[in-house]
N, CA, C and O atoms as a GROMACS GRO file, in nm:
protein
  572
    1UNK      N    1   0.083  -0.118   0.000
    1UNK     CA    2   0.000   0.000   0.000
    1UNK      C    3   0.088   0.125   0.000
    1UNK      O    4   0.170   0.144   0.090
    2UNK      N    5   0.069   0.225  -0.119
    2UNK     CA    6   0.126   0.346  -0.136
    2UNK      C    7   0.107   0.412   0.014
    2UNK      O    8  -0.010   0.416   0.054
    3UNK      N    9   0.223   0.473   0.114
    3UNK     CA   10   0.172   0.549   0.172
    3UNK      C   11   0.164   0.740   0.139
    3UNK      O   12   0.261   0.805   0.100
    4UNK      N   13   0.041   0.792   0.165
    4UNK     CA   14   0.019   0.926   0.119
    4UNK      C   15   0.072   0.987   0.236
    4UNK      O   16   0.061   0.956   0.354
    5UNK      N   17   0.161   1.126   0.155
    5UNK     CA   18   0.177   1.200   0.258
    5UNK      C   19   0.111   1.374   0.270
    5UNK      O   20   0.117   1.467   0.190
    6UNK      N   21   0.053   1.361   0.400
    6UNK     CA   22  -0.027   1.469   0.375
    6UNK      C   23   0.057   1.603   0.462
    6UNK      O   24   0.109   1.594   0.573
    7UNK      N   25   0.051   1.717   0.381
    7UNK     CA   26   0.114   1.805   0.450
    7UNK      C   27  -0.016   1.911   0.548
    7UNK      O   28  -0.114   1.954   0.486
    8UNK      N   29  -0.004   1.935   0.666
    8UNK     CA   30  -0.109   2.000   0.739
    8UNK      C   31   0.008   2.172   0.816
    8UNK      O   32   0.100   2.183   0.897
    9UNK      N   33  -0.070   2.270   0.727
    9UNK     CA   34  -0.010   2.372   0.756
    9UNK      C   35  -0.162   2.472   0.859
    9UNK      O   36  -0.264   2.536   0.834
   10UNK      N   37  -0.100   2.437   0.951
   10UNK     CA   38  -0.240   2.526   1.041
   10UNK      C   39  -0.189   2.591   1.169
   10UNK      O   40  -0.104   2.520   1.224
   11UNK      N   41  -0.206   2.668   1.213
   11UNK     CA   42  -0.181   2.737   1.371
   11UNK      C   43  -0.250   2.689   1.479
   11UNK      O   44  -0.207   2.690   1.595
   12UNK      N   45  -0.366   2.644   1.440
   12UNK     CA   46  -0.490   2.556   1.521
   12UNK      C   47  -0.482   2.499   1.537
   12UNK      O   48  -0.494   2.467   1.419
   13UNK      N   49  -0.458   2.363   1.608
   13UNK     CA   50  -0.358   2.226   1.668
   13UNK      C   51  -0.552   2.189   1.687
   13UNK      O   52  -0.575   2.068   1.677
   14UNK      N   53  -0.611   2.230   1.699
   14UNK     CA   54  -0.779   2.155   1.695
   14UNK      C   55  -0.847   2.128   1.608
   14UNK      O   56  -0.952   2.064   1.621
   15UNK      N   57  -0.803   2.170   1.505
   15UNK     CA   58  -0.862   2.184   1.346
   15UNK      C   59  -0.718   2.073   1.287
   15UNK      O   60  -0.747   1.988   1.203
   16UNK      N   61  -0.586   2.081   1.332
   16UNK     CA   62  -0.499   1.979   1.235
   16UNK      C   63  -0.568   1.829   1.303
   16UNK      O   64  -0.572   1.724   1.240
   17UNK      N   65  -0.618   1.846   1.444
   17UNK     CA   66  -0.646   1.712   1.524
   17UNK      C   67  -0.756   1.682   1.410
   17UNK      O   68  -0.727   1.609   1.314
   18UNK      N   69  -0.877   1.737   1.422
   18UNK     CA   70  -0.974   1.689   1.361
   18UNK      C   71  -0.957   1.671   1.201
   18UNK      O   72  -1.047   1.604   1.148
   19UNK      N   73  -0.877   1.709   1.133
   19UNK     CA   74  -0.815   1.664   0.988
   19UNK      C   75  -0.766   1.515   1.013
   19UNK      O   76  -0.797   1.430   0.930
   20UNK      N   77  -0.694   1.484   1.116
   20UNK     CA   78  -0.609   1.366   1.119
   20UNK      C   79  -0.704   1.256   1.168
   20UNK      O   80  -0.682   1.136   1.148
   21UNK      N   81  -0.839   1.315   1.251
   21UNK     CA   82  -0.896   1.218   1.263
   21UNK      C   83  -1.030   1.161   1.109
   21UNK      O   84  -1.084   1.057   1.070
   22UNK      N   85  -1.028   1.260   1.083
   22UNK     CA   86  -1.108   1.273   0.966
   22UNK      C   87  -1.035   1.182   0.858
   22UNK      O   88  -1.101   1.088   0.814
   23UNK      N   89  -0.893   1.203   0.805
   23UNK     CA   90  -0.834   1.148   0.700
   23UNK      C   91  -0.746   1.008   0.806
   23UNK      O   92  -0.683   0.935   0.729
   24UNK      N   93  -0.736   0.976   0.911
   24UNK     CA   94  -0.704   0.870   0.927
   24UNK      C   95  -0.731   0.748   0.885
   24UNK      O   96  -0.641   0.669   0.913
   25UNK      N   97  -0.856   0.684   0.804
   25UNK     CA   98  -0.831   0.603   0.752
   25UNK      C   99  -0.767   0.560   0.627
   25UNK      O  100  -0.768   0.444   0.586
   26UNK      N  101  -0.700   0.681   0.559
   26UNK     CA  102  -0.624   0.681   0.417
   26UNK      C  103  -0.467   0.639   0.505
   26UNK      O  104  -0.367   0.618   0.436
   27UNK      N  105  -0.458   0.631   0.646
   27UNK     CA  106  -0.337   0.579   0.643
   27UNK      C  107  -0.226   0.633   0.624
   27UNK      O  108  -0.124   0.567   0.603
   28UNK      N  109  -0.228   0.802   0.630
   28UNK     CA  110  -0.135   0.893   0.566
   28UNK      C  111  -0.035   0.917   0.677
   28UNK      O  112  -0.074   0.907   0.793
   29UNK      N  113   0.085   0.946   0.653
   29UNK     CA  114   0.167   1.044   0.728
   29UNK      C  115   0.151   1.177   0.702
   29UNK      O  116   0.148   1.231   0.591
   30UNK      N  117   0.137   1.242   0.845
   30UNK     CA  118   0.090   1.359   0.841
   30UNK      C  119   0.215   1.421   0.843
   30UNK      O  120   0.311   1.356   0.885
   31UNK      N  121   0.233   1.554   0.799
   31UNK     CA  122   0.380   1.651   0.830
   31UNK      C  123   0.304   1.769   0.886
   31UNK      O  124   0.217   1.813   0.810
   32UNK      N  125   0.319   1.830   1.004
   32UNK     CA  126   0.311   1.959   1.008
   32UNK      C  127   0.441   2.038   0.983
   32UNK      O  128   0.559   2.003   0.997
   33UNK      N  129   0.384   2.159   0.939
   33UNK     CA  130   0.529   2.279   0.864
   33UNK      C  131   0.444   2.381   0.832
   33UNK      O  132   0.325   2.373   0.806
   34UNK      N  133   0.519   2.482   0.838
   34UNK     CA  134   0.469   2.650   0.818
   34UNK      C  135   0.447   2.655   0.665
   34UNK      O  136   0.504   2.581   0.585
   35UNK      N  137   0.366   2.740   0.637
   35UNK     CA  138   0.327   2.772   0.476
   35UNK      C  139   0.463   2.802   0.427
   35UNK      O  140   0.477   2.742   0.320
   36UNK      N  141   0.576   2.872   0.458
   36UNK     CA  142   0.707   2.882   0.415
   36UNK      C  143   0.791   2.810   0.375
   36UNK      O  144   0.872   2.817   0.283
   37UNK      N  145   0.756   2.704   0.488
   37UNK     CA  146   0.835   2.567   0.449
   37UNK      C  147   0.831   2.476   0.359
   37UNK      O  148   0.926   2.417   0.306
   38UNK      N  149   0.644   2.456   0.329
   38UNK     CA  150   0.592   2.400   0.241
   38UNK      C  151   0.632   2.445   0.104
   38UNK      O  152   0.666   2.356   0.026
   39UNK      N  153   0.632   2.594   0.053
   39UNK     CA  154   0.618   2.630  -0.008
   39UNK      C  155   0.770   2.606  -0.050
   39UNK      O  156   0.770   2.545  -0.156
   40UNK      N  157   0.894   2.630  -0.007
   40UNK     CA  158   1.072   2.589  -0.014
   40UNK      C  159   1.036   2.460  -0.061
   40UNK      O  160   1.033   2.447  -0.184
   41UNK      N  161   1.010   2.369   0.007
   41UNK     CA  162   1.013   2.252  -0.051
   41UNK      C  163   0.945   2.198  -0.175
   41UNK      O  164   0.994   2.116  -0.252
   42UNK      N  165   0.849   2.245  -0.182
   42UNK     CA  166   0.743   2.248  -0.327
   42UNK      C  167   0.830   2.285  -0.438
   42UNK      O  168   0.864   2.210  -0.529
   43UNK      N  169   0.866   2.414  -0.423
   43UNK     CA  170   0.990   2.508  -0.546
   43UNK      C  171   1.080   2.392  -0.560
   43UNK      O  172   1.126   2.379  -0.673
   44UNK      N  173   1.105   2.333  -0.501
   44UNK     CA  174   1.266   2.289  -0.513
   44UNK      C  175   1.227   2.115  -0.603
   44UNK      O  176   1.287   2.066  -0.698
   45UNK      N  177   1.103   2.057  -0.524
   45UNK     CA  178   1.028   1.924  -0.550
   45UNK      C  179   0.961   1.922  -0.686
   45UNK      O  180   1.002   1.855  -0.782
   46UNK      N  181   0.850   2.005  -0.685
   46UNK     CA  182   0.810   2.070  -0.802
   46UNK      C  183   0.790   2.142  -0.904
   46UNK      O  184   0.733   2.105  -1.007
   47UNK      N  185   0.844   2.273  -0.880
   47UNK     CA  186   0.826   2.376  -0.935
   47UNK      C  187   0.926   2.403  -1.023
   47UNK      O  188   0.904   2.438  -1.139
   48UNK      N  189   1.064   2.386  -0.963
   48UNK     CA  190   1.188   2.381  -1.027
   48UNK      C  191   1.212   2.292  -1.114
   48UNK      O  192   1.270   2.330  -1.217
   49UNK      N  193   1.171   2.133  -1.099
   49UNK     CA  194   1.129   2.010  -1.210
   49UNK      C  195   1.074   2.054  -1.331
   49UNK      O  196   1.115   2.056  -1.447
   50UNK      N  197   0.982   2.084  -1.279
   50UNK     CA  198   0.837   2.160  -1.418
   50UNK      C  199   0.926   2.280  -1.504
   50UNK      O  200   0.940   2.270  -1.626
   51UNK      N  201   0.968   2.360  -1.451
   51UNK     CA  202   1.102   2.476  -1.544
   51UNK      C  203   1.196   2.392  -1.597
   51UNK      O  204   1.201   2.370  -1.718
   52UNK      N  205   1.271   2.343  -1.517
   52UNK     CA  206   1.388   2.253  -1.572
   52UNK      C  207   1.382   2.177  -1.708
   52UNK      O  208   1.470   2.183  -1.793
   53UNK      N  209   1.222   2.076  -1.721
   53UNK     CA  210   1.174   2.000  -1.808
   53UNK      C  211   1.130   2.087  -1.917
   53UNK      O  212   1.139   2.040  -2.030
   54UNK      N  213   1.085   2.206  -1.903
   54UNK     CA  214   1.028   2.246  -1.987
   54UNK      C  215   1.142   2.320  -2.091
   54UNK      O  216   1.161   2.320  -2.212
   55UNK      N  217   1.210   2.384  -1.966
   55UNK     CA  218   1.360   2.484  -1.971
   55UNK      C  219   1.423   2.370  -2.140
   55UNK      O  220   1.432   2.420  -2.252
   56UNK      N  221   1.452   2.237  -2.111
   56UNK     CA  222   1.516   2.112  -2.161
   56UNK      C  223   1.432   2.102  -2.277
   56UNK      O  224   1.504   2.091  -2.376
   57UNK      N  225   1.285   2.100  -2.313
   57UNK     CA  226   1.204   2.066  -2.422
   57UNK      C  227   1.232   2.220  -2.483
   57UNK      O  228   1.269   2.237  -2.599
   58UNK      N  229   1.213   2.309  -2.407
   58UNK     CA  230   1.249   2.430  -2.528
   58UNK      C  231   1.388   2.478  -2.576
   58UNK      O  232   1.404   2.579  -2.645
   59UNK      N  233   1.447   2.430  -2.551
   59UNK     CA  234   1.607   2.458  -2.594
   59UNK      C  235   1.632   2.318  -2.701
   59UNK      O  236   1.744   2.318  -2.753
   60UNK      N  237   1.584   2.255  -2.720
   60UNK     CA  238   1.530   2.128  -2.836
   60UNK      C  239   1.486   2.248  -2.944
   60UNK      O  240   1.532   2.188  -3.041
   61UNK      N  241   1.448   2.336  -2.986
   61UNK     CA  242   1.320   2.390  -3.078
   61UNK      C  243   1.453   2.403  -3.166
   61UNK      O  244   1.446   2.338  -3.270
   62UNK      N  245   1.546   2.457  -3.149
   62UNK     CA  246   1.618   2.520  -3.271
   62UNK      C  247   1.669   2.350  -3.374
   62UNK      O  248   1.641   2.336  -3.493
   63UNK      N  249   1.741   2.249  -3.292
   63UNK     CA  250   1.781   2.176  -3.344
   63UNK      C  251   1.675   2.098  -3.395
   63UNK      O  252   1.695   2.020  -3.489
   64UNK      N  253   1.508   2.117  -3.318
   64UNK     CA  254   1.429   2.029  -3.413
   64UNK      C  255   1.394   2.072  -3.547
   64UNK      O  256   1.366   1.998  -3.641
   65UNK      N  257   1.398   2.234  -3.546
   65UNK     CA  258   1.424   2.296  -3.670
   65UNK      C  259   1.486   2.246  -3.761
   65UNK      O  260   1.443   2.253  -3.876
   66UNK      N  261   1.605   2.182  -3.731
   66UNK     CA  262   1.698   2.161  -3.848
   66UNK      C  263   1.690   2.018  -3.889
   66UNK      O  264   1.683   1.980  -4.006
   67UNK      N  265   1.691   1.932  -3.770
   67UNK     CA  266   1.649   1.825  -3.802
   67UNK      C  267   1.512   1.743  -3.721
   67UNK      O  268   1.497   1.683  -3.614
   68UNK      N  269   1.432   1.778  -3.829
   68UNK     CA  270   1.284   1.730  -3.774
   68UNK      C  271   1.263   1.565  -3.760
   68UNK      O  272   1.147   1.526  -3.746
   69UNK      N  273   1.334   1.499  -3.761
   69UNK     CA  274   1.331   1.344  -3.772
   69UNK      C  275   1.419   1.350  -3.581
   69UNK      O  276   1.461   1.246  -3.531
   70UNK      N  277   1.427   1.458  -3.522
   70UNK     CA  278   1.511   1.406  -3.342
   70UNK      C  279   1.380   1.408  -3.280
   70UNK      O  280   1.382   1.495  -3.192
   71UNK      N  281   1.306   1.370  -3.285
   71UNK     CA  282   1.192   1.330  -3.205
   71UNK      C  283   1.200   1.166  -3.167
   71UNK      O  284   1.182   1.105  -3.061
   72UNK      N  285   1.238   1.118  -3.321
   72UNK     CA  286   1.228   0.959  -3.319
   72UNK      C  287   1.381   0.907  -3.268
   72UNK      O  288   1.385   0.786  -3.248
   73UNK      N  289   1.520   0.988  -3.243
   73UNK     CA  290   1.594   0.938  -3.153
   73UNK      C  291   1.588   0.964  -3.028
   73UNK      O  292   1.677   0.910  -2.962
   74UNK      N  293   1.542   1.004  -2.993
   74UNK     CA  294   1.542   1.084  -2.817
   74UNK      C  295   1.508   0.987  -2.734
   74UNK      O  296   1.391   0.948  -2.737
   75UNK      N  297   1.597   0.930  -2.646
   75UNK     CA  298   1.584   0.846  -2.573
   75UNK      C  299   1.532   0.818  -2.438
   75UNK      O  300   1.424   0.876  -2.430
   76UNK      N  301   1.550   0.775  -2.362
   76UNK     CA  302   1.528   0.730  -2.225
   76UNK      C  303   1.571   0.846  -2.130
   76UNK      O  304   1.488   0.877  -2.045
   77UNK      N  305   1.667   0.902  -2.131
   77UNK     CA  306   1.694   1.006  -2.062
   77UNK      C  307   1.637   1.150  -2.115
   77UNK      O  308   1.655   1.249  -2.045
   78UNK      N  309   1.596   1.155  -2.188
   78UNK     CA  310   1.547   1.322  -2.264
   78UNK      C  311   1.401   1.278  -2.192
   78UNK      O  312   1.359   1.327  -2.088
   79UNK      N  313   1.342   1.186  -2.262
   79UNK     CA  314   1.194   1.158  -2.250
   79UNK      C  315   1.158   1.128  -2.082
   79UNK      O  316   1.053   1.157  -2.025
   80UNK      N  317   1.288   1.056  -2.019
   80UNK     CA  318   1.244   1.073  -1.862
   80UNK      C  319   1.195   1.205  -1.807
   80UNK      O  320   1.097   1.222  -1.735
   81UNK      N  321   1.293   1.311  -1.863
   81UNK     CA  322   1.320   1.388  -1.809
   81UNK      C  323   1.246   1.517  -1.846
   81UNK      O  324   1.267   1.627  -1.794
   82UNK      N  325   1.156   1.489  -1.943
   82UNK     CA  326   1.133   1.566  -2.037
   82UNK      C  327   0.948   1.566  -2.049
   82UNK      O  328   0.862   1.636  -2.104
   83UNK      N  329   0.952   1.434  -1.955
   83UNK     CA  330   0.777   1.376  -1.952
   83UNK      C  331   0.654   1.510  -1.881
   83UNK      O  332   0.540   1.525  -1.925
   84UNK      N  333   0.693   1.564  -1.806
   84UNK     CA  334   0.697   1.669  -1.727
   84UNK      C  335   0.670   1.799  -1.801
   84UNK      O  336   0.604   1.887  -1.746
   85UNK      N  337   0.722   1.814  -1.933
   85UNK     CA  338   0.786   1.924  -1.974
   85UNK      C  339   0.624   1.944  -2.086
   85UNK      O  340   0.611   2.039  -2.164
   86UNK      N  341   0.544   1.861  -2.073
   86UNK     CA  342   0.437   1.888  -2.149
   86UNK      C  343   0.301   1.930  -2.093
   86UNK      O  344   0.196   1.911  -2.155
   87UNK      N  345   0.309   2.001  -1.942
   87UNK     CA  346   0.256   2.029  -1.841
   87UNK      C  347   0.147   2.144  -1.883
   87UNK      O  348   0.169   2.237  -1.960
   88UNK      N  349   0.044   2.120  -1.827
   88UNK     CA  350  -0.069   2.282  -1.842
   88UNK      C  351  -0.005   2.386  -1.846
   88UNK      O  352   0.017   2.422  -1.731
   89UNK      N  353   0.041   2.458  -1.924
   89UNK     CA  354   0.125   2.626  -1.956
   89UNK      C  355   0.004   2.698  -1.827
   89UNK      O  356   0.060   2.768  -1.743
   90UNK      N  357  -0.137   2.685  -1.812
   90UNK     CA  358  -0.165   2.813  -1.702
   90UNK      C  359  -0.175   2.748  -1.596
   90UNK      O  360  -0.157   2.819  -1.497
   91UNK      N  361  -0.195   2.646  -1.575
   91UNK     CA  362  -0.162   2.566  -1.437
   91UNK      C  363  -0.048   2.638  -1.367
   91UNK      O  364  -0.044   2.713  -1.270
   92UNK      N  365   0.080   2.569  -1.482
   92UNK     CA  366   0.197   2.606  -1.410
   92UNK      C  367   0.259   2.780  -1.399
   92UNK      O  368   0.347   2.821  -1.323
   93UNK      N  369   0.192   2.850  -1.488
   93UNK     CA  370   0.178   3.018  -1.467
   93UNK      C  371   0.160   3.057  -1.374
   93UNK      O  372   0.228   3.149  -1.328
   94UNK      N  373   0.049   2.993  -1.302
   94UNK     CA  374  -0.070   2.991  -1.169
   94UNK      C  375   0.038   2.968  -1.041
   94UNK      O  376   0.061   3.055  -0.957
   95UNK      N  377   0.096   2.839  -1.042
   95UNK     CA  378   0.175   2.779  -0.972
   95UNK      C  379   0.278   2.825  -0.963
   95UNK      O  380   0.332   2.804  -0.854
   96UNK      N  381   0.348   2.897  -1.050
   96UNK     CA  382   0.459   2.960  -1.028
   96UNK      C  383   0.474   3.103  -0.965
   96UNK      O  384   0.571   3.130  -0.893
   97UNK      N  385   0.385   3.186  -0.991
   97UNK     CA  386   0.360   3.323  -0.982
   97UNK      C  387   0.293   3.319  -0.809
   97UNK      O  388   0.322   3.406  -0.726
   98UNK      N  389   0.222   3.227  -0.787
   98UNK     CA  390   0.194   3.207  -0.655
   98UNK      C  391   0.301   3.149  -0.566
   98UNK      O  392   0.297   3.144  -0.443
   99UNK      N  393   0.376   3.114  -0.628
   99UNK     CA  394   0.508   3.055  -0.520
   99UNK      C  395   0.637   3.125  -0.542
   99UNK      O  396   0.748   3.075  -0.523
  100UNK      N  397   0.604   3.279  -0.599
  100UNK     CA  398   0.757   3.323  -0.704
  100UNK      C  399   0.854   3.313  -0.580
  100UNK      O  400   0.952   3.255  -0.627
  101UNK      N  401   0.874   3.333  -0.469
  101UNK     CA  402   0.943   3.401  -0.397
  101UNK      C  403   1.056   3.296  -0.349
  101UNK      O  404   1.171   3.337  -0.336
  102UNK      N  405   1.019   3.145  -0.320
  102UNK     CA  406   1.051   3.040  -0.344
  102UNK      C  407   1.125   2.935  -0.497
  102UNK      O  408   1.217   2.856  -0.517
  103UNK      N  409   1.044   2.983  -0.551
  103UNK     CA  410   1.078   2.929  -0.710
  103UNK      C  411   1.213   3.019  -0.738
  103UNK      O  412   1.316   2.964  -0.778
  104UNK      N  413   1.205   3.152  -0.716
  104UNK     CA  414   1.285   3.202  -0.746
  104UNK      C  415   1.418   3.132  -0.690
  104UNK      O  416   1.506   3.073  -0.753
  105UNK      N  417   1.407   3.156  -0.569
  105UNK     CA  418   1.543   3.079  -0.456
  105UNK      C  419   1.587   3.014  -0.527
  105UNK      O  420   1.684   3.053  -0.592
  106UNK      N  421   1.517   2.843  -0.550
  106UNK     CA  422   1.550   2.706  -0.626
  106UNK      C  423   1.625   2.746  -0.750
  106UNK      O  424   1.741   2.722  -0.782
  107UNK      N  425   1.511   2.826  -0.824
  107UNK     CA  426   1.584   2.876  -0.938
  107UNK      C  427   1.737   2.939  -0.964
  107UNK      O  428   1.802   2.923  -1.067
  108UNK      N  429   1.763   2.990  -0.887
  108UNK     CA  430   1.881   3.103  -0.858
  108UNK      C  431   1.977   2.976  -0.823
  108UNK      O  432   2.076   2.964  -0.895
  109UNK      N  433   1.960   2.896  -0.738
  109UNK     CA  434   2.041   2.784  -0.679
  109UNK      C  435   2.056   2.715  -0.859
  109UNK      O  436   2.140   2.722  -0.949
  110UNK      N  437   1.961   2.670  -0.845
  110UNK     CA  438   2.036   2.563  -1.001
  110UNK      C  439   2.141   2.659  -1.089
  110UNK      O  440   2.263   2.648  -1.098
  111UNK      N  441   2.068   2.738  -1.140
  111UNK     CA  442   2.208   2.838  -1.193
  111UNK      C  443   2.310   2.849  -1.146
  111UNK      O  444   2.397   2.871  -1.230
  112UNK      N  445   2.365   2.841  -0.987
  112UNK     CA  446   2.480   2.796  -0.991
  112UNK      C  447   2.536   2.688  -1.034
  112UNK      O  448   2.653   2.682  -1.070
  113UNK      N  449   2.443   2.580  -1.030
  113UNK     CA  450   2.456   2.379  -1.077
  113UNK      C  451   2.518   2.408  -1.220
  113UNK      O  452   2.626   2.376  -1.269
  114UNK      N  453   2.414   2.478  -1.267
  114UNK     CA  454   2.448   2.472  -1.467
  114UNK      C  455   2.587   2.567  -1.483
  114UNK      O  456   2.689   2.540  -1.547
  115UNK      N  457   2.564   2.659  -1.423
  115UNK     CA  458   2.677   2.781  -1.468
  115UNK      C  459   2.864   2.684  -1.386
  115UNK      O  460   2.979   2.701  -1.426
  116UNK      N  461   2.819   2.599  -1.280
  116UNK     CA  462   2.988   2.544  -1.227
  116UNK      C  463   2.948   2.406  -1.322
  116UNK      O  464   2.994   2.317  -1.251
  117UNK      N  465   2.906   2.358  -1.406
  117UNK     CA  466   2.932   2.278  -1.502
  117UNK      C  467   2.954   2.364  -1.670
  117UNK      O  468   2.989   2.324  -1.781
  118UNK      N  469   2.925   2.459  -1.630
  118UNK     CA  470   2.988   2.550  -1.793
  118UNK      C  471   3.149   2.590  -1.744
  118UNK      O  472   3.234   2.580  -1.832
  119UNK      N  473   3.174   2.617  -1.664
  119UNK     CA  474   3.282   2.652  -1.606
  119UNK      C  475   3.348   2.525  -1.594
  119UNK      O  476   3.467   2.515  -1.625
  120UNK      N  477   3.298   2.449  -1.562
  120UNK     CA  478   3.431   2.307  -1.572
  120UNK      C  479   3.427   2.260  -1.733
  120UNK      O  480   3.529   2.215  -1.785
  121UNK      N  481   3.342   2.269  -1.784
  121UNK     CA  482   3.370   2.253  -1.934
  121UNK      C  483   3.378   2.309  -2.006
  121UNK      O  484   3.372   2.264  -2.120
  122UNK      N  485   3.403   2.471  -1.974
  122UNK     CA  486   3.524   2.575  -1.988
  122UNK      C  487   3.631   2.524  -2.000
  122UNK      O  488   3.692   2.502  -2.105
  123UNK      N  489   3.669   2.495  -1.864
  123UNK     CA  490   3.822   2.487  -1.846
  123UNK      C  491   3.847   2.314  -1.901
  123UNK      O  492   3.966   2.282  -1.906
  124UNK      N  493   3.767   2.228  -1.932
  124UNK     CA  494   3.799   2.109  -1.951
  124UNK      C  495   3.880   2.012  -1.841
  124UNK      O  496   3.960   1.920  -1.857
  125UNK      N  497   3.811   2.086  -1.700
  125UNK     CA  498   3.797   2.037  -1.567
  125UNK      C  499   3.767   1.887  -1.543
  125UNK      O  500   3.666   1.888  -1.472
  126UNK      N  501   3.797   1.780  -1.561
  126UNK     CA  502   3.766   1.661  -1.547
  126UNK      C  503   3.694   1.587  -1.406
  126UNK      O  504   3.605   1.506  -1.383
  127UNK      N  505   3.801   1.677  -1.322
  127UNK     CA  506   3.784   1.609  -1.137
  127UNK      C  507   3.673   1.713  -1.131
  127UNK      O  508   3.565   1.673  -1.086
  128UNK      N  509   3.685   1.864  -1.176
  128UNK     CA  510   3.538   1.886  -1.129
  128UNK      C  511   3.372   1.864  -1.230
  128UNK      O  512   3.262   1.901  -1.188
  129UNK      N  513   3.388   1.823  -1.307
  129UNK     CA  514   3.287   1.708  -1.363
  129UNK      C  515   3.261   1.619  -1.306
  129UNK      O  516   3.150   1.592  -1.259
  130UNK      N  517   3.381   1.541  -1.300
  130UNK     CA  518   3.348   1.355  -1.175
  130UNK      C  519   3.274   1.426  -1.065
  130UNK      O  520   3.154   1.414  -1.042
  131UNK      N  521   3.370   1.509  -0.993
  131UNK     CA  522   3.280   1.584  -0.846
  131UNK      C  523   3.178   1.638  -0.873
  131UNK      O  524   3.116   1.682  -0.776
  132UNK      N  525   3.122   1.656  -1.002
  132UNK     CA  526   2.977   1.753  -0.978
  132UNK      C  527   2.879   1.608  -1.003
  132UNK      O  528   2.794   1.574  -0.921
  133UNK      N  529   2.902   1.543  -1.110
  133UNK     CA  530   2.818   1.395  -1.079
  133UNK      C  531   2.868   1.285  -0.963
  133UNK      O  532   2.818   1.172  -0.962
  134UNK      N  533   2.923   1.306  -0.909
  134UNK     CA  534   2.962   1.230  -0.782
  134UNK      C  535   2.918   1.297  -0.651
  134UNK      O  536   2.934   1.223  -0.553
  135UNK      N  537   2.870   1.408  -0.626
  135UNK     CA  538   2.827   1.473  -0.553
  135UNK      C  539   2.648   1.434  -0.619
  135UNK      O  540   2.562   1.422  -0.532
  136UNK      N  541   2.631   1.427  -0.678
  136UNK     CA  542   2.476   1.404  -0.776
  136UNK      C  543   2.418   1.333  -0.722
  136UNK      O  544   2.324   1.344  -0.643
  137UNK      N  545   2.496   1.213  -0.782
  137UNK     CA  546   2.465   1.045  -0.700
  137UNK      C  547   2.452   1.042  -0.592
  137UNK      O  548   2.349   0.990  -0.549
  138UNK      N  549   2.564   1.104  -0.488
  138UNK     CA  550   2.532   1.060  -0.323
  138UNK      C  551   2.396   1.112  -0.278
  138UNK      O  552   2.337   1.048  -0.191
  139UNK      N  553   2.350   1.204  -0.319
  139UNK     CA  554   2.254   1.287  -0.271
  139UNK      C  555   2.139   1.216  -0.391
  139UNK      O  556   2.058   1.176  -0.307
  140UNK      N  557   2.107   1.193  -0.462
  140UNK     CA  558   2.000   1.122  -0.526
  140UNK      C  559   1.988   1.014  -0.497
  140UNK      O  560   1.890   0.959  -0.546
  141UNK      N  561   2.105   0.904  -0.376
  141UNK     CA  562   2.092   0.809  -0.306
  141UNK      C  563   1.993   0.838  -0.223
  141UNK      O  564   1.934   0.736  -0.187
  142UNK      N  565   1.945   0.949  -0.172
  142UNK     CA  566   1.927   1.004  -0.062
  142UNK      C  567   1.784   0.970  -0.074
  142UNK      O  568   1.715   0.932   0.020
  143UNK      N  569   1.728   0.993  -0.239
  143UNK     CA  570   1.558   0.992  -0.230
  143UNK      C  571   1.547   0.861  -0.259
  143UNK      O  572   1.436   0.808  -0.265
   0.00000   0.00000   0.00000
């Protein structure tokens, strides 16, 4: 059985009780956390995914231009990664603009990720390539 996890952001400790007794039979783990927190973690879980994927399907447009037959090689890793990237445009407008303040953060953070991998393949940095996917892995062990 999938367990659901439910996030309960409330100040009212009588109103999260009666949620938990209400949704207790779905079996969920409950998290309490501040709307702030929720919202950091969302940007970083979701929000930043959904840009990233999409960020990845639109930087594709020029080369599908040229060659319109890279649809039918694109493999396992584009299309993992990329599944995402075909998301409701006002959903995620909605979703983003309501969480900018957060999204932004995440956002700002990956740009350092992409910009110290342009910089090691600038310099044709090898150890810091291995270290930026070796640092990747340990921490994607993590989920």
């Amino acid at each position: 059985m999938k367990v659901h996890h439910i996030f309960l952001i409330s100040n009212q400790p009588t109103a999260v009780q009666k949620v938990k007794e209400i949704l207790q039979p779905l079996q969920a783990k409950f998290t309490e956390i501040s709307a702030v927190e929720h919202d950091q973690m969302m940007a970083q879980l979701s929000d930043l995914p959904h840009v990233v994927a999409a960020a990845l399907v639109n930087s594709s447009e020029d080369m599908l231009e040229q060659e319109p037959e890279l649809p039918h090689y694109a493999a396992g890793g584009f299309k993992d990664t990329t599944r995402i990237g075909g998301a409701d445009p006002q959903m995620w407008t909605d979703v983003l603009l309501t969480n900018r303040p957060a999204t932004l953060a995440a956002l700002k953070n990956y740009q350092v990720q992409i910009q110290t991998m342009i910089n090691n393949l600038e310099n044709g940095d090898e150890a810091g390539i291995k270290a930026f996917f070796t640092a990747s892995k340990a921490t994607r062990a993590k989920f």
